[in-house]
N, C-alpha and C positions, 0 to 999 in steps of 0.2 A: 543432511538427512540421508538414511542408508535407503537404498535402491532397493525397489520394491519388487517382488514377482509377480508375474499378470498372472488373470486366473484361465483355468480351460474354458473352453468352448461348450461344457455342459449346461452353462449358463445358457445357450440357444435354445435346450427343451421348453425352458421359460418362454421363448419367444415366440415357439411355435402354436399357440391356442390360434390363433387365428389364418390360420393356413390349413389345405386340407388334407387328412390324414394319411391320402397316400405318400405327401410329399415330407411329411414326417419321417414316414421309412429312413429318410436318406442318410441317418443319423445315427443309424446301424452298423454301420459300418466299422472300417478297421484301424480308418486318420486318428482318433484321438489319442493315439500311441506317439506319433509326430506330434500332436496336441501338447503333449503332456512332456516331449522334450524341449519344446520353444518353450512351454510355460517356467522353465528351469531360468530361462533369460532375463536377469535384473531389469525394469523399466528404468529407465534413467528419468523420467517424469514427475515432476510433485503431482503426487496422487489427488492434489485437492483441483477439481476442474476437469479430469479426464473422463472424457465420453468413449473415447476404447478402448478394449484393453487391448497391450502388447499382442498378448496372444492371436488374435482376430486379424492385427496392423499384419503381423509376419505371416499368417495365414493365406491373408488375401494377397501379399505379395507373392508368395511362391505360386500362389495359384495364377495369376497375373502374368508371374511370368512362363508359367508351362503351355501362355497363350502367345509368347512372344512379346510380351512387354520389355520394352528396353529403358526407361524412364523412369522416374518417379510420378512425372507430367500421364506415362502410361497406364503404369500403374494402376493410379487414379480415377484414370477413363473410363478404365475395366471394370473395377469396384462400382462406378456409377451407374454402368453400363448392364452391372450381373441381376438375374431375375431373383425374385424375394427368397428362391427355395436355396438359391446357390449362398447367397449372404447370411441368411440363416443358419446353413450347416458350418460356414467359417465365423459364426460368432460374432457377427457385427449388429452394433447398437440398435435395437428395437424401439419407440418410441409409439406406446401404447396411443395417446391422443390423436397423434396421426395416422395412426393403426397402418403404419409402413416401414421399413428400415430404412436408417442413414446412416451411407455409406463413407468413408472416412473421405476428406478432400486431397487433394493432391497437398497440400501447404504441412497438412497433418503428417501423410505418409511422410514426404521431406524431412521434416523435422523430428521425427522419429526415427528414420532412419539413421539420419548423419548423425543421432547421438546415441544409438543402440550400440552397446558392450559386442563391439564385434568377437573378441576373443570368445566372447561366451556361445555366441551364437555358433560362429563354428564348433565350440563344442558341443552344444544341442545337436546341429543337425548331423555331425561326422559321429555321435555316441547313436543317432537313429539308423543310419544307414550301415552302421557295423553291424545293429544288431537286425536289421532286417539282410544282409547280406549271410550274415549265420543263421537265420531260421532257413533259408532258401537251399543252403549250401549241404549236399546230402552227405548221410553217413558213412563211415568206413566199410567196406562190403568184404564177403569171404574171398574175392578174387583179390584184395590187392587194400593199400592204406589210401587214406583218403588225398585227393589230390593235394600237390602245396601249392600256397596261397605263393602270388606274386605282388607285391609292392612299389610301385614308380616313384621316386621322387625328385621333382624337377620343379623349378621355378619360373614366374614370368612377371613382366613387367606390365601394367596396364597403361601403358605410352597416353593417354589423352590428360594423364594427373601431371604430366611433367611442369604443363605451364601455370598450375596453381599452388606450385611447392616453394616457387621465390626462387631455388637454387638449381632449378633445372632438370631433379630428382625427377622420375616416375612411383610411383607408387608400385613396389615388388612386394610379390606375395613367392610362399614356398608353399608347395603341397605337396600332400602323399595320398597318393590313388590308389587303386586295387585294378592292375588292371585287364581283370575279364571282365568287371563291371564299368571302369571307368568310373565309379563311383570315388568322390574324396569324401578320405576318413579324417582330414585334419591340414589345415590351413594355416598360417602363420603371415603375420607382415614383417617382411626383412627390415631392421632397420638404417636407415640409408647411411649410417655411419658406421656399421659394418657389413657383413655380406653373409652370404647362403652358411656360409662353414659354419657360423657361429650357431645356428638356428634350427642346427639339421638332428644334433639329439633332443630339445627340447619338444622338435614339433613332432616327433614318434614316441617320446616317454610314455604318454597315456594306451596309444596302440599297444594291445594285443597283437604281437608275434612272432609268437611264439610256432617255431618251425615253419615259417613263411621265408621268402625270396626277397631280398630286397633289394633294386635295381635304381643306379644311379650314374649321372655324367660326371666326369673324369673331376670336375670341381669337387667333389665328396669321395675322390680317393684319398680318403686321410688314414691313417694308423689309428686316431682315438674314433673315427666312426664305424672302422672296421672292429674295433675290440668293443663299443658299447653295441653294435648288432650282434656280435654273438655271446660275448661275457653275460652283459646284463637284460639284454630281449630276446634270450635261446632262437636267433634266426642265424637266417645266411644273407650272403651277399654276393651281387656280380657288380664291381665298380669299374667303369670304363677308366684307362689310362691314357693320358698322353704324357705332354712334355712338362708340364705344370708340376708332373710327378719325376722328375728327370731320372735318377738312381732306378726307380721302378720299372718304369718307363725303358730305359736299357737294358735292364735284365730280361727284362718280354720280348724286347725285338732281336737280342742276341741266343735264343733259345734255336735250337737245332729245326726250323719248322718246316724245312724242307725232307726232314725223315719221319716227320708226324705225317700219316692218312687224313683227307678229310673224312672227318667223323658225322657231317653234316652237308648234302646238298642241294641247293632250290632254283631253279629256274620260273619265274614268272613275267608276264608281258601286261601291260595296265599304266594309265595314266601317260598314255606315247612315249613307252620306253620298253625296254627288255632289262631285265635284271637275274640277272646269275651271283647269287650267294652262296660260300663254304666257308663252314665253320672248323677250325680245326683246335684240338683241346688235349694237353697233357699234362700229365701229375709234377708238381712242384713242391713236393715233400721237403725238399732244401734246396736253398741257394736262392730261393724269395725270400727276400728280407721285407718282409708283409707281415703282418696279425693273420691268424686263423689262415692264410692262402694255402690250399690245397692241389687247387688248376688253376694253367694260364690259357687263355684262351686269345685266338684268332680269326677275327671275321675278315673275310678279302669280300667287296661286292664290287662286280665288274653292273655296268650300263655304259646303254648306249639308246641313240632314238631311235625309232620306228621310222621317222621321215628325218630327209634333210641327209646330212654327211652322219652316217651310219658308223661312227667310229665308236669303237669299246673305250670307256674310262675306269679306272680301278682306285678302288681304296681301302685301302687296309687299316683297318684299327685293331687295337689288344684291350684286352679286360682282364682281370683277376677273380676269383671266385672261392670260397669257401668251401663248395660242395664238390667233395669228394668223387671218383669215378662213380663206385657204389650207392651213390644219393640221389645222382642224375646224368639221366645221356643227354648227349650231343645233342641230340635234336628236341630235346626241354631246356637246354641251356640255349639254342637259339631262338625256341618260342620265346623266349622270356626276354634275352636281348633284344630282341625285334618286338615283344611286347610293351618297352617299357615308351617305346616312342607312341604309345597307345596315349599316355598322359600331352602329349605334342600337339594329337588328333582335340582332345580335349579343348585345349586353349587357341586353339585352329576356330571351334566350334563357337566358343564364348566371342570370339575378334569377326566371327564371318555373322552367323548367324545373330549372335546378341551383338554385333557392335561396340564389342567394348574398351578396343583401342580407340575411337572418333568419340565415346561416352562423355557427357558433361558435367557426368557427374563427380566431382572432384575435390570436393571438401570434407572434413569431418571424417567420417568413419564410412562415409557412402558407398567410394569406391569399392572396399571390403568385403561390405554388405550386399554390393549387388553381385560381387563376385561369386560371395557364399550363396546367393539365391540362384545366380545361373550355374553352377556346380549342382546347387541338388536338383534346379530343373530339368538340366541333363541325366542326370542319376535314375532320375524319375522314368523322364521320355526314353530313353536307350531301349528299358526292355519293350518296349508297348510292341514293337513291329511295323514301324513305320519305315519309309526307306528314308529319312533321314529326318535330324531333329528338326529342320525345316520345315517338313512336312508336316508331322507331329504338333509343332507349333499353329500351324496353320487350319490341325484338324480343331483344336482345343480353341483359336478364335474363331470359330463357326460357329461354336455353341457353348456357353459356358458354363453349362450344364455339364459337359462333359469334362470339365476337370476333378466333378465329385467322382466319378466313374475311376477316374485316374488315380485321383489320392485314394481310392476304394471306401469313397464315404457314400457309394448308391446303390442301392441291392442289385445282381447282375440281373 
C-alpha cells in the first residue's frame, strides 16, 4: 500500500470550540510553514486505525525536544505532560466525549519513529530551514554584494548504535550545515559498506549554492568533489589536505612559504590555553594539479597552557581553495577555515547536551530521526539568546508553553 501523507495541523481549529478564546490566538502564528513541510513526510502507517496524524507525532516531537527530551520514553512524558492550549496548537487528537486531548503514548511515538522515511524528513525540515535562513538573510546594499554563504561539511558517528548493528558498525551520518547558523540544510546516512566520499555529491545536489563557500576535511579533497562544486553547483571551495592526498599534499608543503607574508593574524586566550594563529595564502595559477585551485593556503597555530609547563606546540596544516585573491582575503578565508569546526561544536552539542552517543535508541530509522530532531532543535534554540543550548532547553522545560513562543505559534 503506497505511504500516505499526514494532514496539517489546521485540523486543531476544529478542536479548539471548547477552549477559551484567548488561547485560540495561539494558532496565529507563523509554525504552520514547518507544518506544511513535515506534512510533505510519507506516513508509513496503514491509515486504517490511526488516531494521529504524522504531522502532530513529528510536531510534538520537535517541540519535546526544544525542552530537552532525549528519549522517545521522554518524548512521551512531555506530550502527557503539555497543557490543552500547547496540544492543541500541535495538532494532537481531540476526543469530543471526553472533551479533553489525548496525547500520543510513548509505544506510539516509538513506533512511528523507527519507521518514519527518515530520508524524507531530513528533507522536510533542511528544505524549512533553508528557506527561513533566506528570508532572514538581508539584501545586497549600495556599499558592497551580499555576504557569501559558508557551508561545513562533516560527518559523525552516533557511537551508542554500534552494539545493535551485529557487525560493530555505529550508525554515521554526513551533514552539511550553514555555518553562521549552525543550522543543517541536509543530512544523509553513510552506508557502512562504503564511506563519506561516496555520499558527499548526493547529500548537496538538492542545495542551493550557488556562490557559497563550501568547507571540508581533508577526506573530501577529491578532484570529482572539487569539479562538481564548482562545474555543476556555481560555488567554491576550501578543502583541507593532508597525506591521504599525497601528490597534493607535496605540492602545498614544497611551495616557497617562507617568502609569503602572513596575510592573517590571531591571538586569543580561552578554554586554559593561549592560541596564536597565521594564516598565510598565495596564488596557484599553475603547478596545482587540482580542479578550479586558485590559492593554497597555510594555517600554522601555535598553543600552549595557561597553567602547568607553559610550553608552545605548533601545527601546521594546508588547504586548497578555489577563490581567487580578488573573491576573498585572508582574513574571510580564515573566518571560514575556523568556521567550518562550527559543525564539530554542533555534534559536541547533540553528544553533551542531547546525549546521543550513550542514546538507546538504536533500531530502525530512530537513530536518524532523533538526529534530524536535535539538529533542527539546535537550529531552532541557537538564535533565541540564551547562553547556551542547555540553558535554552531548560528555559522551554519550565513551561511548555513556551515552545509555542519559540516555534512563533503565540502572539508576542
Amino acid at each position: 500500500m503506497p505511504a500516505l501523507s499526514s494532514s496539517l495541523i489546521s485540523s486543531a481549529l476544529e478542536q479548539l470550540q471548547d477552549l477559551p478564546a484567548g488561547d485560540r490566538l495561539v494558532l496565529a502564528g507563523q509554525c504552520p510553514s514547518l507544518a506544511e513541510h513535515l506534512a510533505q513526510v510519507p506516513d508509513p502507517r496503514d491509515p486504517r486505525g490511526v488516531r494521529h496524524t504524522l504531522t502532530s507525532l513529528l510536531l510534538a516531537a520537535v517541540a519535546a525536544v526544544l525542552a530537552g527530551a532525549r528519549s522517545f520514553t521522554a518524548i512521551g512524558e512531555w506530550a502527557a505532560d503539555a497543557p490543552p492550549r500547547v496540544l492543541a496548537v500541535l495538532g494532537v487528537r481531540y476526543e469530543p466525549l471526553a472533551r479533553r486531548f489525548q496525547p500520543p503514548d510513548e509505544a506510539t511515538i516509538r513506533r512511528v519513529l523507527e519507521q518514519v522515511d527518515a530520508a524524507a524528513l531530513e528533507t522536510a525540515v533542511g528544505s524549512w530551514l533553508a528557506a527561513r535562513l533566506q528570508a532572514a538573510r538581508p539584501a545586497p546594499s549600495r556599499a558592497g554584494p551580499r555576504e557569501r554563504r559558508a557551508v561545513a561539511v562533516d560527518g559523525k558517528a552516533v557511537r551508542g548504535t554500534r552494539h545493535a548493528s551485529g557487525n560493530g558498525q555505529a550508525v554515521h551520518l554526513l551533514a552539511a550545515a550553514e555555518q553562521r547558523s549552525a543550522a543543517v540544510l541536509a543530512q544523509a546516512k553513510v552506508d557502512g559498506k562504503t564511506n563519506e566520499i561516496t555520499c558527499f555529491a548526493p547529500l548537496l545536489e538538492w542545495l542551493d549554492l550557488a556562490g557559497a563557500v563550501v568547507t571540508a576535511d581533508a577526506l573530501h579533497a577529491q578532484r570529482e568533489h572539487a569539479q562538481f562544486l564548482v562545474t555543476d553547483k556555481d560555488a567554491h571551495y576550501i578543502l583541507a589536505v593532508k597525506n591521504n592526498q599525497p601528490t597534493l599534499y607535496a605540492q602545498l608543503t614544497s611551495l616557497p612559504w617562507r617568502q609569503v607574508p602572513a596575510g592573517f593574524d590571531a591571538r586569543e586566550k580561552g578554554h586554559g590555553r593561549a592560541e596564536w594563529r597565521t594564516l598565510k595564502v598565495t596564488a596557484v595559477a599553475a603547478g596545482i594539479t587540482f580542479p578550479h585551485a586558485a590559492q593554497a593556503i597555510q594555517i600554522r597555530r601555535r598553543r600552549r597552557p595557561l597553567t602547568g609547563k607553559r610550553r608552545w606546540s605548533t601545527e601546521t596544516s594546508y588547504a586548497v581553495t578555489s577563490l581567487a585573491a580578488s573573491q576573498a582575503t585572508p582574513a574571510q578565508l580564515a573566518g571560514w577555515v575556523r568556521g567550518h569546526w562550527g559543525i564539530e561544536a554542533l555534534h559536541h552539542i547533540r553528544d553533551v547536551t542531547y546525549g546521543e552517543d550513550a542514546s538507546q535508541i538504536r533500531t530502525g530509522n530512530g537513530p536518524q530521526v532523533m538526529a534530524t530532531l536535535r539538529n533542527l532543535g539546535i537550529a531552532i534554540l541557537k538564535p533565541t539568546g540564551h547562553a547556551s543550548i542547555a540553558a535554552a532547553c531548560r528555559h522551554h522545560t519550565r513551561d511548555a508553553t513556551r515552545t509555542l513562543a519559540t516555534l512563533g505559534l503565540s502572539p508576542a
